[in-house]
SEVEXMAR-465934 format. One record per residue (C-alpha): chain; residue in one letter; x, y, z. Coordinates in nm, 4 decimals. Example, Ala and Ser with C-alpha at 12.3 -4.5 7.8 and 13.67 -1.06 7.14 Angstrom:
<atoms>
ATOM   unit   code         px         py         pz
ATOM      A      A     1.2300    -0.4500     0.7800
ATOM      A      S     1.3670    -0.1060     0.7140
</atoms>
This chain:
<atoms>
ATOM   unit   code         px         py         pz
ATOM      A      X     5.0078     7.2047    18.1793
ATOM      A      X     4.9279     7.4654    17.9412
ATOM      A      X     5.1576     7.5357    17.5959
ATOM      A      X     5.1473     7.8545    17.5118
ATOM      A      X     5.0078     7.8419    17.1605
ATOM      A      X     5.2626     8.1117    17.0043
ATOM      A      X     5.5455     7.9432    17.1290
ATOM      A      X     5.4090     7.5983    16.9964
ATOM      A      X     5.3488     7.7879    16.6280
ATOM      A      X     5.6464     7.6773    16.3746
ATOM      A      X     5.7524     8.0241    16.2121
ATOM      A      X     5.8517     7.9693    15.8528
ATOM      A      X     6.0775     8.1507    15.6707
ATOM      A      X     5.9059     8.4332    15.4244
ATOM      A      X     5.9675     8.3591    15.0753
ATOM      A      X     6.1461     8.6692    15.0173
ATOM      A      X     6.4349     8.5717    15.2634
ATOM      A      X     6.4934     8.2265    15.1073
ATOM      A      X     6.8054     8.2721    14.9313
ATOM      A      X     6.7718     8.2738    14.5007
ATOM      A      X     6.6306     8.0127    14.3344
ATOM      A      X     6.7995     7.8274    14.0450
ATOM      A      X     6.6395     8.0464    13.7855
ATOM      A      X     6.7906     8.3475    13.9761
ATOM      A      X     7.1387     8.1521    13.9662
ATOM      A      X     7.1218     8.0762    13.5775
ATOM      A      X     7.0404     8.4334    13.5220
ATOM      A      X     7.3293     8.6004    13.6917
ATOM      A      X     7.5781     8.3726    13.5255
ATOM      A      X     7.4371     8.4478    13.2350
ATOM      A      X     7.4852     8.8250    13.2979
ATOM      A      X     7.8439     8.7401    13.4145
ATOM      A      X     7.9073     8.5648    13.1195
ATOM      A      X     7.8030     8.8161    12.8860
ATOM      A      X     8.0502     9.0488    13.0783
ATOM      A      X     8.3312     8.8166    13.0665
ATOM      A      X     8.3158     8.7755    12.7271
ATOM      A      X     8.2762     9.1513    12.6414
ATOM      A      X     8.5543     9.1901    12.8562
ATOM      A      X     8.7794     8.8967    12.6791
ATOM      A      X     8.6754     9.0382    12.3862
ATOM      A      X     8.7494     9.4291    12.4675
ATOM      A      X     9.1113     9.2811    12.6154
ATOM      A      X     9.1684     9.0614    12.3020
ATOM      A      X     9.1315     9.3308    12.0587
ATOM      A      X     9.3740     9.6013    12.2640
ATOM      A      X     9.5976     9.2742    12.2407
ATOM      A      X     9.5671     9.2623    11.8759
ATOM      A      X     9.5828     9.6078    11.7992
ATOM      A      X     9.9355     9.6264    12.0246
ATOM      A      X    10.0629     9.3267    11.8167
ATOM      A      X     9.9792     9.4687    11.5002
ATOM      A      X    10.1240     9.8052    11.5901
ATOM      A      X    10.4404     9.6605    11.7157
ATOM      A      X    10.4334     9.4101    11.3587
ATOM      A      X    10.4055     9.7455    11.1569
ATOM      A      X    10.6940     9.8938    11.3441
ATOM      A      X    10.8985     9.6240    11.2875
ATOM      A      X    10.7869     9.6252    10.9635
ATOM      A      X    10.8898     9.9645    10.8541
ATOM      A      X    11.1939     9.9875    11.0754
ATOM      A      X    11.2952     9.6456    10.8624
ATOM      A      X    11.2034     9.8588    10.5548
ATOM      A      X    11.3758    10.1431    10.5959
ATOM      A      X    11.6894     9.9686    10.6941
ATOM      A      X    11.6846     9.7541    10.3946
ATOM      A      X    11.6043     9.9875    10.1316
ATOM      A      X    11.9097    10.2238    10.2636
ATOM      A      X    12.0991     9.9194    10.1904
ATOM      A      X    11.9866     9.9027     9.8523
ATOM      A      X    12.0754    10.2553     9.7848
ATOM      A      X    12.3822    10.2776     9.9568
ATOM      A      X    12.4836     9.9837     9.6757
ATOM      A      X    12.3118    10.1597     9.4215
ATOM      A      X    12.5331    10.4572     9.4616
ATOM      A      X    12.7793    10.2543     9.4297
ATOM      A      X    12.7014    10.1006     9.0747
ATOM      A      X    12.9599    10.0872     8.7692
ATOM      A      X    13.2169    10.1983     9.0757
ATOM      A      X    13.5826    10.0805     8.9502
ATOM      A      X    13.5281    10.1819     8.5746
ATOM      A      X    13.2286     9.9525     8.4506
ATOM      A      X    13.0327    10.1791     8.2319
ATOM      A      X    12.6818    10.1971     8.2274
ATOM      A      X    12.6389    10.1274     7.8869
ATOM      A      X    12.8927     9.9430     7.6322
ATOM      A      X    12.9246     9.8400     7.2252
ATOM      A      X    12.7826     9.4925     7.2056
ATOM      A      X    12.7980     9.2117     6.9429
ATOM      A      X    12.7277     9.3784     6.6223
ATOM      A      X    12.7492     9.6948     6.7085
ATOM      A      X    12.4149     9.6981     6.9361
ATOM      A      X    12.4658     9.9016     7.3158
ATOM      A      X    12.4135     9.6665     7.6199
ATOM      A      X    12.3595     9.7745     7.9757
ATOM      A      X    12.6136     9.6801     8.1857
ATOM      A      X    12.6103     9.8831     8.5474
ATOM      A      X    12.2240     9.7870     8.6119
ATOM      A      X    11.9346     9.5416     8.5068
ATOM      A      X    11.5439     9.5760     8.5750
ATOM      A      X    11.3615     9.3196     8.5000
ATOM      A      X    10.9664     9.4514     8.5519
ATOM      A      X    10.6951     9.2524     8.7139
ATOM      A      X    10.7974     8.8913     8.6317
ATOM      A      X    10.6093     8.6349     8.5501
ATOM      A      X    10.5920     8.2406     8.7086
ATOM      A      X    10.8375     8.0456     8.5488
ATOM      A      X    11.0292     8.3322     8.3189
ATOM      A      X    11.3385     8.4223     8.6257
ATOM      A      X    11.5454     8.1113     8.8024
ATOM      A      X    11.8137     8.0868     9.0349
ATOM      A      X    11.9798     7.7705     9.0896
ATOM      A      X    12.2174     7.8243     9.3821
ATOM      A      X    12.5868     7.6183     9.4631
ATOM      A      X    12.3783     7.4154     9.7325
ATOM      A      X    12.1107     7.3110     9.3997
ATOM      A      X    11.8073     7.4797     9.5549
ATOM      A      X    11.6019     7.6631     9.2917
ATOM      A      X    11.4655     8.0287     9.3790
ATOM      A      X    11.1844     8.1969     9.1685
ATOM      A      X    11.0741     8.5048     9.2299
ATOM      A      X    10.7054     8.6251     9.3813
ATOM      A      X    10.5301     8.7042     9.0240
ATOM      A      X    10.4199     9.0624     8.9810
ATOM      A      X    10.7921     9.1635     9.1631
ATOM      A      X    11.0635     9.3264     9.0254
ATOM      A      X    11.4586     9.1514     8.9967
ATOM      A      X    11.7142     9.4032     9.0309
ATOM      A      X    12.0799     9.3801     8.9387
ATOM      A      X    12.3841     9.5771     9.0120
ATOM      A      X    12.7290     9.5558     8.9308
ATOM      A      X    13.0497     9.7206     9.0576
ATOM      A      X    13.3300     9.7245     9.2506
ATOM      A      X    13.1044     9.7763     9.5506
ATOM      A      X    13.1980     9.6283     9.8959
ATOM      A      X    13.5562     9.5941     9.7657
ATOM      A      X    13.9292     9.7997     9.6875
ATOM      A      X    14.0039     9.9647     9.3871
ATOM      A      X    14.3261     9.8649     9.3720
ATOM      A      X    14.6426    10.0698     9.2202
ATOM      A      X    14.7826     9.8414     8.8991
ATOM      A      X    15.0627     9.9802     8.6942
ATOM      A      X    14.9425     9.6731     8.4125
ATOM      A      X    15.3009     9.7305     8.2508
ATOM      A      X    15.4966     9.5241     8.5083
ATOM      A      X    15.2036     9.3799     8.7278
ATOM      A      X    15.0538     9.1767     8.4485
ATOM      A      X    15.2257     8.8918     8.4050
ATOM      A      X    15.2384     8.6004     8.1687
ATOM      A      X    15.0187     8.8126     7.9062
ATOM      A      X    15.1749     8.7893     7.5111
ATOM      A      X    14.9000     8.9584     7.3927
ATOM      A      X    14.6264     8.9135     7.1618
ATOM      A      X    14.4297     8.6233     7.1743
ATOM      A      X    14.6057     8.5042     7.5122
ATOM      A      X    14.3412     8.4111     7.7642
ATOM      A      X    14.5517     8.3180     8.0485
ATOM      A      X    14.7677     8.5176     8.2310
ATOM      A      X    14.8490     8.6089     8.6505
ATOM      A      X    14.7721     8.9638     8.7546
ATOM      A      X    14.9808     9.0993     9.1230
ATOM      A      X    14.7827     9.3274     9.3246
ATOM      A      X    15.0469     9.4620     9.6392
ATOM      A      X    14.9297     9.6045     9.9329
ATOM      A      X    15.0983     9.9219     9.9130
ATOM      A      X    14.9606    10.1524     9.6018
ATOM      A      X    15.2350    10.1818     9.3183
ATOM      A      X    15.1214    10.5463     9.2363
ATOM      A      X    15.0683    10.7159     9.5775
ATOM      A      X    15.3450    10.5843     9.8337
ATOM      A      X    15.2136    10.4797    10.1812
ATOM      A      X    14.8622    10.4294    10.0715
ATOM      A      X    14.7690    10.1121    10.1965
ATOM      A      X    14.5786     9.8809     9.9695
ATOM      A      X    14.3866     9.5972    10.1624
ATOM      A      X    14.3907     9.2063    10.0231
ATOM      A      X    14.1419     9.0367    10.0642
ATOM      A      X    14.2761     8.6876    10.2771
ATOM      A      X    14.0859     8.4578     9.9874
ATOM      A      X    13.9862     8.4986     9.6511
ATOM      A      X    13.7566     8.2209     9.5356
ATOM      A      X    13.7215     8.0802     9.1866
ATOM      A      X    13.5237     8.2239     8.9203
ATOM      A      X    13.5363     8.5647     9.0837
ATOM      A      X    13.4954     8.8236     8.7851
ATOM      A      X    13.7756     9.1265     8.8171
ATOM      A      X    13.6987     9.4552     8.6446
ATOM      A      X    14.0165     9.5685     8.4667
ATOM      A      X    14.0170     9.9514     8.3601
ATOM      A      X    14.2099    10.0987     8.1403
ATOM      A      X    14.3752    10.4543     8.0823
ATOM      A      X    14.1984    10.6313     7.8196
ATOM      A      X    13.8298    10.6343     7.7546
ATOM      A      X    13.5471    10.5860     7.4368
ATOM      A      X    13.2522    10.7768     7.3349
ATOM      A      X    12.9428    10.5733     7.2310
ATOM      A      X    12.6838    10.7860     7.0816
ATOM      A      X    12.3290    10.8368     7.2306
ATOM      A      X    12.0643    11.0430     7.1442
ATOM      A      X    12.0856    11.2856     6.8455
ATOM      A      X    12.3874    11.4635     6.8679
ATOM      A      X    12.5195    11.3636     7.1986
ATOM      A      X    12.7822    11.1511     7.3091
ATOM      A      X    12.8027    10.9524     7.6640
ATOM      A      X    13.1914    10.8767     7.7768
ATOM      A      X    13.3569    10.5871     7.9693
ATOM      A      X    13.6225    10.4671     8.0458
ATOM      A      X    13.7848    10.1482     7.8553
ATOM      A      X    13.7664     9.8269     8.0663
ATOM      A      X    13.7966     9.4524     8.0710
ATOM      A      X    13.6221     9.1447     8.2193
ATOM      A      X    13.8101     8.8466     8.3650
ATOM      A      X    13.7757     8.5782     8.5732
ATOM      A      X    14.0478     8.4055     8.8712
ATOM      A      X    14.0586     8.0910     8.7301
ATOM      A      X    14.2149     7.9576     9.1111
ATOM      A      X    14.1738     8.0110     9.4689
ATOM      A      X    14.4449     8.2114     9.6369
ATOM      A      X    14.5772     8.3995     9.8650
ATOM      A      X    14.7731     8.6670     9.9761
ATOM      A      X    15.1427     8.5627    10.0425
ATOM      A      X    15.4804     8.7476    10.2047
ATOM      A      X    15.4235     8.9744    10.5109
ATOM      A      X    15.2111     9.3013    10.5572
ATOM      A      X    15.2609     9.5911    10.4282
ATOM      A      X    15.4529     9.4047    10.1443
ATOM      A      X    15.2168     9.1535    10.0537
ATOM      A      X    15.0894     9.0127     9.7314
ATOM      A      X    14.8229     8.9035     9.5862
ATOM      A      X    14.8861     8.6523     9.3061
ATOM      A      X    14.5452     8.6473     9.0671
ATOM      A      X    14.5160     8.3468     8.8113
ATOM      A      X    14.2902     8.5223     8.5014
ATOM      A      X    14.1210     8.3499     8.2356
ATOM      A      X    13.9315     8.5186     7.9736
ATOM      A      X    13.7020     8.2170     7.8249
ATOM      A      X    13.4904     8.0452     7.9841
ATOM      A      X    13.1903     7.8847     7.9636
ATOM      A      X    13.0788     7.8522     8.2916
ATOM      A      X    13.0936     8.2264     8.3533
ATOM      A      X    12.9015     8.3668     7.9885
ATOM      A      X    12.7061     8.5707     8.2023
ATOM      A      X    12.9702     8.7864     8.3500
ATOM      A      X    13.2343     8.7716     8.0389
ATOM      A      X    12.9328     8.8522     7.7793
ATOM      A      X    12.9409     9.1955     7.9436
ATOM      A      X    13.2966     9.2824     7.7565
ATOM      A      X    13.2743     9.4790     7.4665
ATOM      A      X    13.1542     9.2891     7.1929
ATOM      A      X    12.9937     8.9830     7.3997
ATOM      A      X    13.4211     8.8555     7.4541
ATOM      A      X    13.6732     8.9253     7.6262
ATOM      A      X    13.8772     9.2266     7.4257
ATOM      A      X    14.2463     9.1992     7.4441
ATOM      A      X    14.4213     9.4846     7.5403
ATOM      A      X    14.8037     9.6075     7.5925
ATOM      A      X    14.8676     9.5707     7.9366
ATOM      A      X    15.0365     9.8443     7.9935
ATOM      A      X    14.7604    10.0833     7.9410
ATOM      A      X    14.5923     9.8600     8.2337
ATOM      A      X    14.5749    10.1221     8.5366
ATOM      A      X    14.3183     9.9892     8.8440
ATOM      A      X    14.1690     9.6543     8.8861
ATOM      A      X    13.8774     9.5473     9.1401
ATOM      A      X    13.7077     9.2549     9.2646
ATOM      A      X    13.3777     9.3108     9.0643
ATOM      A      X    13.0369     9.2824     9.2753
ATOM      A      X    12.7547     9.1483     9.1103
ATOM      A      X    12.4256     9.1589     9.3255
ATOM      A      X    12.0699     9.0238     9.2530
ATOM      A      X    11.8163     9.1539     9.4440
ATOM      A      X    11.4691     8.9412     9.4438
ATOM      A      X    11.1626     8.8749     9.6404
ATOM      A      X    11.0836     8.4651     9.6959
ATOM      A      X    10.9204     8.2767     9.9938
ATOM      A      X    11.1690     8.1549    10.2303
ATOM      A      X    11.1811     7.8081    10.4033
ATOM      A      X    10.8795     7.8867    10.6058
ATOM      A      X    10.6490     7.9527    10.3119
ATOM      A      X    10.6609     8.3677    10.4449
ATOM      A      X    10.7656     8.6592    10.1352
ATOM      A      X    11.1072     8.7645    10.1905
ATOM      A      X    11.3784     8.9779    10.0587
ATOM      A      X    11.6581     8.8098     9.9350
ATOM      A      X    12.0251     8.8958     9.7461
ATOM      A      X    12.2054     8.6664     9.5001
ATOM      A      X    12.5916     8.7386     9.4947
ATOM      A      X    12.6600     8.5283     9.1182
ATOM      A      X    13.0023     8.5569     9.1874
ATOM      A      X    13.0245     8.2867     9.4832
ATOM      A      X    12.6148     8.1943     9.3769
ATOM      A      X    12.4853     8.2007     9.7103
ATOM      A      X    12.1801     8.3541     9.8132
ATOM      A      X    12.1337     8.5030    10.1332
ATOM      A      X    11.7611     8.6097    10.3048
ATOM      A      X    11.8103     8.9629    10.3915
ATOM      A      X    11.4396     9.0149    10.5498
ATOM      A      X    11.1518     8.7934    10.5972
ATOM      A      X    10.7558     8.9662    10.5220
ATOM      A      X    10.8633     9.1536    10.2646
ATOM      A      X    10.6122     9.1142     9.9557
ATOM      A      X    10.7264     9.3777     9.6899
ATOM      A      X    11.0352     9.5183     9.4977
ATOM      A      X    10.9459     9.7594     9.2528
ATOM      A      X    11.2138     9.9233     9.0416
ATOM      A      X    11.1249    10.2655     8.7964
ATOM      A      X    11.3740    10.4135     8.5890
ATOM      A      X    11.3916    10.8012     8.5452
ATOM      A      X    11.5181    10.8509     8.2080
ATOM      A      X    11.5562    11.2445     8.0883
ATOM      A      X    11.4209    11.2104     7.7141
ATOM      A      X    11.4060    11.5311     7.5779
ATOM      A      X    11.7491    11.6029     7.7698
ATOM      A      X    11.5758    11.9550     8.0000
ATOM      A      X    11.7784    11.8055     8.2931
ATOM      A      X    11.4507    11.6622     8.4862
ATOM      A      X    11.2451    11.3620     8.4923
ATOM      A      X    10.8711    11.4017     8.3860
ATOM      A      X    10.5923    11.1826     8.5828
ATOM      A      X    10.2220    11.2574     8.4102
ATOM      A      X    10.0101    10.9588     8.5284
ATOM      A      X     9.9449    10.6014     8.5368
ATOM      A      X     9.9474    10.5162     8.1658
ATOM      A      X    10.1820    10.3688     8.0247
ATOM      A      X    10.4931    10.5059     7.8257
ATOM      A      X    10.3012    10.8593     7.8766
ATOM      A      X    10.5934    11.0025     8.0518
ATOM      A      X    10.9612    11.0016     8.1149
ATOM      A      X    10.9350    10.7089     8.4151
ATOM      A      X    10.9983    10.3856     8.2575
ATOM      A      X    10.7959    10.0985     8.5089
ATOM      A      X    10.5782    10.3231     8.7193
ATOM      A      X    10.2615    10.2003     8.4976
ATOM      A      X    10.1145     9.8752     8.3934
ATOM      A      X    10.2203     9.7660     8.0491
ATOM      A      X    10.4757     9.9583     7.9947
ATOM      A      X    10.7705     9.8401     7.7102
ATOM      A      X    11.1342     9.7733     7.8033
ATOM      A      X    11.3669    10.1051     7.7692
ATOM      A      X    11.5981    10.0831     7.5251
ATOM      A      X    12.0077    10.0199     7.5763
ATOM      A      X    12.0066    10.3769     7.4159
ATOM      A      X    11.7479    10.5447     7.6487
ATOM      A      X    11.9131    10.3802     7.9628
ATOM      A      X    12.2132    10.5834     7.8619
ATOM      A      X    12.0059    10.8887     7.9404
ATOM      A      X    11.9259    10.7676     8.3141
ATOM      A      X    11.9092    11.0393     8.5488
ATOM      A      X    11.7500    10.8676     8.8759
ATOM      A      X    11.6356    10.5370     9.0160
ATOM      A      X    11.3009    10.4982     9.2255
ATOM      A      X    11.3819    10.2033     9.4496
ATOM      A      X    11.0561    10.0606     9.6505
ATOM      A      X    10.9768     9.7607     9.8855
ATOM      A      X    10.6661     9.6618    10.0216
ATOM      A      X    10.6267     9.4498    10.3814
ATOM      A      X    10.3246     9.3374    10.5247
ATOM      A      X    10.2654     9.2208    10.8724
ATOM      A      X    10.3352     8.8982    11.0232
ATOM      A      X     9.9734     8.7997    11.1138
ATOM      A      X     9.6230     8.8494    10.9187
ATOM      A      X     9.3692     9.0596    11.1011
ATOM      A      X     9.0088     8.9095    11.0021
ATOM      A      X     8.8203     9.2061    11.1057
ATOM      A      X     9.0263     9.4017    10.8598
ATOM      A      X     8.9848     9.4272    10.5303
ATOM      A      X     9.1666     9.6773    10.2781
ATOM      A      X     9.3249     9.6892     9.9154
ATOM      A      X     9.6309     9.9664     9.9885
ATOM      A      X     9.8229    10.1671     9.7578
ATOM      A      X    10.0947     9.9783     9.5963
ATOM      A      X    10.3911    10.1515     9.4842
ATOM      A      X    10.4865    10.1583     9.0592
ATOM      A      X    10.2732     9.9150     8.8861
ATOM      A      X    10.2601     9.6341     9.1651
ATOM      A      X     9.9648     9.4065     9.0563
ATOM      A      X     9.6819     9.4362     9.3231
ATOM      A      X     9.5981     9.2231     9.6069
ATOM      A      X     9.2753     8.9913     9.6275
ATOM      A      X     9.1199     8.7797     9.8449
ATOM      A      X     9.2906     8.6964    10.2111
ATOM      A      X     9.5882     8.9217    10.0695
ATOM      A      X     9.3723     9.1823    10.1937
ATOM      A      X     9.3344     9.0697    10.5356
ATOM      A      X     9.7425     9.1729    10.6009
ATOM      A      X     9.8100     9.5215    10.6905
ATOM      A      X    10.1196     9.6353    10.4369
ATOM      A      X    10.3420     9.9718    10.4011
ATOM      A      X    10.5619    10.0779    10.1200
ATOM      A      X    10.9223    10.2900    10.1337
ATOM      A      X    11.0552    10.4397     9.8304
ATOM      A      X    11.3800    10.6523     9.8003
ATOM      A      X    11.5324    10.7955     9.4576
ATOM      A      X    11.8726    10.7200     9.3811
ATOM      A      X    12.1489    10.9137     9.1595
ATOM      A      X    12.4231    10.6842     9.0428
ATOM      A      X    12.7662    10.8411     9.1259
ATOM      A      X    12.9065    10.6639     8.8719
ATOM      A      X    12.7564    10.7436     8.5964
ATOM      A      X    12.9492    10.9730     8.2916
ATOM      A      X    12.8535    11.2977     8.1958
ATOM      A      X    12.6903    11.3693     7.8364
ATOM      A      X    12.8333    11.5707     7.6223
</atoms>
């Protein structure tokens, strides 16, 4: 029998329909990979760029909020008759109503809190102060039959009663407070008022006032509206200098009661920039009064404070440059001195700033910003953050007219 010899023939496959080889293979995952990770990359940077948008909204949202805080307070400053300005120990003019202290250095401003944990602020950052009757009453206080106890000078303990309807305008409700703690100051102010002389020529009023301090918790007692509030007062002590120093004179100055006409729980707030517990920048306030400091909002690197002070008395505020002491801004440039107690009497506006950066670094980014006032400048990974600045100028409502 005969085999057909095509049929017999094996038939091979033609190398061109004999799948890919290996190098083929290694190629086209190599080609993948180079797309994946373009890809990754492309999707890792639109993820970056959405966190760091929605970090900088945050951010400034947390900015603005705070600093309209600060300024709502401000406005509020010397409220319930503390002066911005008052005669001092030998005859010298302290500030009273507000306190800058400008770009301070490591080591030179300390808090120690009433749970003994030390705060000191970011150097290069401003500490502001206010004082005031600010998130409190200004209560009605006919002194003549409301301060008790009192035989007059040289007395330094006596009981003041604050009633929860107002002795001079019937039905007005005046609110108590449910607690008063120890070592609360109260601003006493009194009917007629003192010129201190500023200037050449001109004369700043305000009104007469004392410093005090309750010397005992208490509390309201009897039943609303007809309540009373019972205040222990001392006049010396040692544990409170701070607050009492800011009496005329550096002491308490004994007056006749029945001149005495309001009296107010007085507010005195510290505003400062510190790392918090996790090592970040924060904002933070100091309330002396019950020393306890509260974080207000975390990535916040700067508070800068400038002073608009109207010199040559022409009703505005000059800003020339960024040298110092060149204009009428006192702490908008580097190196510039202290203003005077007698200058500060001239104050006409506050610039209030705060800086926040974002949460994260971004390493491809690199940037030195504009920093508001004379904030030091930022170096090495400080750059890698992505930071924005809100400043608002404040008028103090409380502050006298010149004459």
């Amino acid at each position: 029998m005969f085999v057909n010899e095509a049929v017999m023939k094996i038939t091979r496959p033609s190398p061109r329909t004999s799948g890919f080889t290996l190098i083929e293979m290694l190629v086209v995952l190599l080609l993948l990979a180079v797309v994946m990770i373009g890809l990754l990359q492309m999707l890792d940077g639109a993820s970056m760029v959405s966190k760091t948008q929605g970090d900088m909204a945050r951010m400034t949202e947390n900015l603005r909020f705070m600093v309209s805080d600060i300024v709502r307070n401000m406005r509020m400053t010397g409220t319930g008759g503390l002066p911005l300005l008052a005669p001092g120990s030998g005859g010298a003019l302290n500030v009273t109503a507000i306190d800058v202290r400008d770009n301070v250095a490591s080591g030179e401003f300390t808090i120690i809190d009433g749970n003994g944990r030390t705060w000191t602020p970011i150097p290069g950052t401003d500490v502001l102060t206010i004082r005031g009757v600010i998130g409190g009453v200004v209560y009605d206080l006919p002194g003549s039959t409301h301060i008790t106890d009192y035989s007059g000078a040289g007395d330094s303990n006596f009981e003041v009663r604050l009633t929860e309807q107002s002795i001079f305008t019937p039905g007005r409700i005046q609110p108590l407070p449910s607690l008063v703690k120890t070592g609360t100051p109260v601003l006493f102010t009194l009917l007629w008022e003192m010129p201190v002389v500023v200037g050449v020529g001109q004369e700043r009023y305000f009104s007469k006032y004392n410093i005090g301090i309750v010397s005992a918790d208490t509390s309201p007692t009897g039943t609303a509206p007809d309540r009373v509030l019972a205040l222990p007062i001392e006049t010396s002590d040692t544990d409170y200098d701070a607050i009492l120093s800011l009496n005329e004179g550096g002491n308490f100055e004994p007056f006749q009661k029945e001149y005495v006409i309001t009296a107010g729980l007085l507010d005195d707030l510290v505003y400062f920039v510190s790392t918090n517990f996790d090592g970040e920048p924060a904002l933070f306030l100091w309330r002396t009064s019950v020393n306890t400091v509260v974080e207000l909002v975390d990535q916040v690197c700067g508070l800068h404070v400038a002073l608009g002070i109207d010199l040559d008395n022409d009703g505005q505020v000059a800003e020339v440059g960024f040298a110092a002491n060149d204009d009428e801004w006192f702490f908008n440039a580097v190196n510039e001195t202290d203003a005077t107690a007698a200058q500060i009497a001239l104050l006409r506006e506050v610039r209030v700033s705060l800086t926040g950066r974002t949460t994260y670094r971004d390493l491809q980014y690199s940037s030195s910003p504009p920093l508001p006032e004379n904030s030091p400048k930022l170096t090495g990974d400080d750059l890698r953050f992505r930071y924005r600045s809100h400043t608002v100028r404040v008028s103090l409502r409380s502050h006298p007219p010149m004459s």
